[in-house]
C-alpha positions in Angstrom: 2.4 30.1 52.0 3.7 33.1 50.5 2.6 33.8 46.4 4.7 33.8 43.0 4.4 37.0 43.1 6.4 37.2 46.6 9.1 35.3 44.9 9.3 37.3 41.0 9.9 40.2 43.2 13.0 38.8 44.3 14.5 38.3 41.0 17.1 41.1 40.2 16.5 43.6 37.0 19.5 42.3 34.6 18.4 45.2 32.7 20.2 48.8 32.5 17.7 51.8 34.5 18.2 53.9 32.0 15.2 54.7 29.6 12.9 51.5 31.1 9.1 51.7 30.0 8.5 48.5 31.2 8.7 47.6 35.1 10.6 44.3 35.4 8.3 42.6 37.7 5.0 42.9 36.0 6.9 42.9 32.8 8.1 39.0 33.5 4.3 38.5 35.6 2.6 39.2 31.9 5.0 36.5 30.3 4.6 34.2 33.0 0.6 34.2 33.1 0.8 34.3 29.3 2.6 31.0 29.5 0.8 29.3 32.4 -2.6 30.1 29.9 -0.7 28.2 26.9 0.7 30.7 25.0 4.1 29.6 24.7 5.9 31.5 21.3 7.0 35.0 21.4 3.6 35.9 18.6 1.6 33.8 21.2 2.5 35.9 24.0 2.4 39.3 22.5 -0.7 38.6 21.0 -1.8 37.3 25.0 -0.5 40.4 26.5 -2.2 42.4 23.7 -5.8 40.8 24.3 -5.5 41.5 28.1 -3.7 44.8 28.0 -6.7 46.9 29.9 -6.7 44.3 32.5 -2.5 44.8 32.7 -2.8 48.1 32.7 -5.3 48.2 35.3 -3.4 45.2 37.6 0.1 46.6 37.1 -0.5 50.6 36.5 1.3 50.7 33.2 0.6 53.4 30.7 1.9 51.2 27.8 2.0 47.3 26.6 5.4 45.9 25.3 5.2 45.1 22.0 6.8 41.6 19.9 10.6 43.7 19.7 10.6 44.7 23.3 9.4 41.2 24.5 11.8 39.1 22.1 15.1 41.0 23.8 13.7 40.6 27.4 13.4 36.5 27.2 16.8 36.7 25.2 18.6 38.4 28.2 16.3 37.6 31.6 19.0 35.1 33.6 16.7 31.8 33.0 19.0 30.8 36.3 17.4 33.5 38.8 13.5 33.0 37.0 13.6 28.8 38.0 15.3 29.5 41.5 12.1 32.1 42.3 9.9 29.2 40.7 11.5 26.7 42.5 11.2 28.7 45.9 7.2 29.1 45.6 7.0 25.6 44.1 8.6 23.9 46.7 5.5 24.8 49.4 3.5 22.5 47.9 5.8 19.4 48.0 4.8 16.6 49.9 7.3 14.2 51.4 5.4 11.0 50.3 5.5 12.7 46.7 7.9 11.1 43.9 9.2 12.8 41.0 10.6 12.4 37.4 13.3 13.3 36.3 14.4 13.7 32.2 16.4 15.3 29.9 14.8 16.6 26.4 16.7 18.0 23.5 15.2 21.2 22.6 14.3 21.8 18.8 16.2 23.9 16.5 19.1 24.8 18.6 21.2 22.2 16.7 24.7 23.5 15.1 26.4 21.4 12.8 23.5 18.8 12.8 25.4 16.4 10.1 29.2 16.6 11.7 30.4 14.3 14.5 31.0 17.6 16.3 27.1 19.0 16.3 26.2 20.6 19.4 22.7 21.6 20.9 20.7 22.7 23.9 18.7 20.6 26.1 16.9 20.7 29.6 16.2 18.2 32.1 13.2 18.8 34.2 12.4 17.4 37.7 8.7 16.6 37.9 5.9 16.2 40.9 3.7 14.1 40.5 1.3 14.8 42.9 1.0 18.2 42.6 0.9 18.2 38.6 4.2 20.7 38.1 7.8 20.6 36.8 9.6 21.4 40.6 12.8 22.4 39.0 15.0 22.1 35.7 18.3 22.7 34.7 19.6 23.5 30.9 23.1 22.5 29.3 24.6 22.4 25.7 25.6 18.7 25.3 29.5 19.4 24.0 29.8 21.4 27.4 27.6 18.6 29.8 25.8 15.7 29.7 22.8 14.7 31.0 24.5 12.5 33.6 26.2 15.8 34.9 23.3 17.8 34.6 20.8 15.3 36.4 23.6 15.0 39.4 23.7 18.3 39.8 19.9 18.9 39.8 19.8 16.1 42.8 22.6 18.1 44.7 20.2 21.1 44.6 17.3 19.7 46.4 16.4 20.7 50.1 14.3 17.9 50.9 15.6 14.1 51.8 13.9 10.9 51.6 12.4 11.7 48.2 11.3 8.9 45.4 13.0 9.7 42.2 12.5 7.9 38.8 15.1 7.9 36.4 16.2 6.5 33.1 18.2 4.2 32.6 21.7 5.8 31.5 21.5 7.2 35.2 22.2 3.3 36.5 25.9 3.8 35.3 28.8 2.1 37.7 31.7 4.5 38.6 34.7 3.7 36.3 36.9 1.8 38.5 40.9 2.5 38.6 41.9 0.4 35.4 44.6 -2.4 37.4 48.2 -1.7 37.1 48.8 -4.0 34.5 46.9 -1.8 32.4 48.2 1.3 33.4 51.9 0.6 33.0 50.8 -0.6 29.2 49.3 2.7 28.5 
């Protein structure tokens, strides 16, 4: 069984080379460890980073600690895409084939625009979770005017390796395939 760090090493730099303090693997290792403690806000996580910053230096070899500023425009840009497939990757070692998994979609808060027109919009992610081994396995975000959760969910099932595994689903997932309306109503239309 290879190590998250194996697979974080695999993830691409997004960012430009020119002028970099920060290393992008230990960089994203700090945020991850500061999440996988609980500290899940950006002041959470700086002030995570901050308490442990001999230990960072020390582990990573860094002469300096990002700071709030540098940490905020790293999560705004880092390709959330290439971060779940490295997850996925190490996660995936400890799935079981007798294991059955979750799988739901949540709106996330305060990404809502237009929240009192017809037309609002906002983000969500639906998350595929083990049961067995505690963890989310994999997830998959969408804005709802550009997806819905039916499309998101079906492609989240067309990702998996494995076969033969128990999913549990909500209901609006037990929807019928329209069927070809009959002629009769087609040639009114």
């Amino acid at each position: 069984m290879k190590s998250l760090s194996f697979f974080i090493q695999q993830i691409e730099d997004h960012r430009s080379p020119q002028g970099l303090r920060h290393p992008f693997h230990p960089f994203i290792s700090m945020i991850i460890l500061s999440n996988l403690s609980g500290y899940h806000g950006l002041n959470e996580t700086t002030r995570f980073i901050k308490d442990n910053a001999d230990y960072f230096r020390n582990t990573f070899n860094l002469r300096a600690i990002p700071g709030y500023t540098i940490i905020r425009t790293f999560c705004a840009e880092v390709n959330f895409d290439s971060i779940n497939e490295a997850f996925y990757k190490w996660a995936s070692q400890y799935v079981k084939e007798d294991d059955w998994f979750s799988i739901d979609g949540k709106g996330i808060r305060s990404t809502c625009s237009d929240e009192f027109n017809v037309n609002q919009n906002f983000k969500s992610m639906v998350s595929m979770f083990a049961h067995k081994v505690g963890i989310v396995l994999r997830s998959n975000s969408y804005e709802n005017k550009k997806k819905s959760e039916i499309h998101s969910v079906q492609e989240l099932i067309s990702q998996l390796e494995q076969k033969g595994m128990i999913l549990t689903l909500d209901a609006l997932h037990c929807q019928k395939k329209q069927s070809k309306p009959s002629w009769i109503v087609e040639m009114s239309m």
